[in-house]
C-alpha positions in Angstrom: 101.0 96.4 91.5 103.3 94.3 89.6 106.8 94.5 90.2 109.7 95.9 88.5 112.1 93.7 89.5 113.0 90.2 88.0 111.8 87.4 90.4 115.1 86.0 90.0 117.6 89.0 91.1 114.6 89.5 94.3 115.2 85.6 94.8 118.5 85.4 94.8 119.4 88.6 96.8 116.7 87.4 99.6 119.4 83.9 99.6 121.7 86.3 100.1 120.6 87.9 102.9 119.4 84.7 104.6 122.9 83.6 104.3 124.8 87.5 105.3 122.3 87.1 108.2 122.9 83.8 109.5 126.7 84.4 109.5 126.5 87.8 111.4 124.5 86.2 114.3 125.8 82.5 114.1 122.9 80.5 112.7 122.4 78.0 109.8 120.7 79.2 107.0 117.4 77.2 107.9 117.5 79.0 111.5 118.5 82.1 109.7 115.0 81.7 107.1 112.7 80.4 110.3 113.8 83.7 112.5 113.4 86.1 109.5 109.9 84.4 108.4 108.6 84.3 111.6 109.3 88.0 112.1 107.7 88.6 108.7 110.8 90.0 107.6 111.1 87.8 104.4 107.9 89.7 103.6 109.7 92.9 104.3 112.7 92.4 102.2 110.5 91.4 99.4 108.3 94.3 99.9 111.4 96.8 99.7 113.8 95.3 97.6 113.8 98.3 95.2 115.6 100.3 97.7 117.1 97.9 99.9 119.1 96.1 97.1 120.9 99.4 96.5 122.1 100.0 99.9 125.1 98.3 102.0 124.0 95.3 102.7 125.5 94.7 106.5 123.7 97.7 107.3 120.8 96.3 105.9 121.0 93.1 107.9 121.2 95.1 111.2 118.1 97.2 110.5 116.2 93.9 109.6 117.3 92.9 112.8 116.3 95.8 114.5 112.9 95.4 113.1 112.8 91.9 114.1 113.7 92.8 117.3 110.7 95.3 117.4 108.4 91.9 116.5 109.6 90.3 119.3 112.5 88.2 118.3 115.5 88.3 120.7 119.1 88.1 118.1 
């Protein structure tokens, strides 16, 4: 299914939330992309971009931690 979405506003709001996410648990944003990949989470905010880019985005950074922490990862 092709998306709906410009690859550029998906792009740039996944930045974003590397960078939101890194600040709120005190990591670089290369730490911050190398947690959330290898939790599969990059896949994840690509995957549900449509709703996620309309919702409050600190909130969204905690429930993708949650989820990593459901995968294992320990932030």
């Amino acid at each position: 299914m092709e998306s709906t979405y410009p690859a550029r506003d998906k792009i740039e709001y996944i930045i974003a939330f590397i960078n939101e996410f890194g600040q709120r648990f005190g990591l670089t944003d290369l730490q911050a992309y190398r947690y959330l990949k290898t939790y599969d989470a990059i896949a994840k905010i690509d995957k549900h971009y449509g709703a996620l880019h309309t919702q409050d985005f600190r909130g969204n950074v905690e429930d993708v931690a949650t989820y990593c922490r459901r995968m294992g990862g320990k932030l």
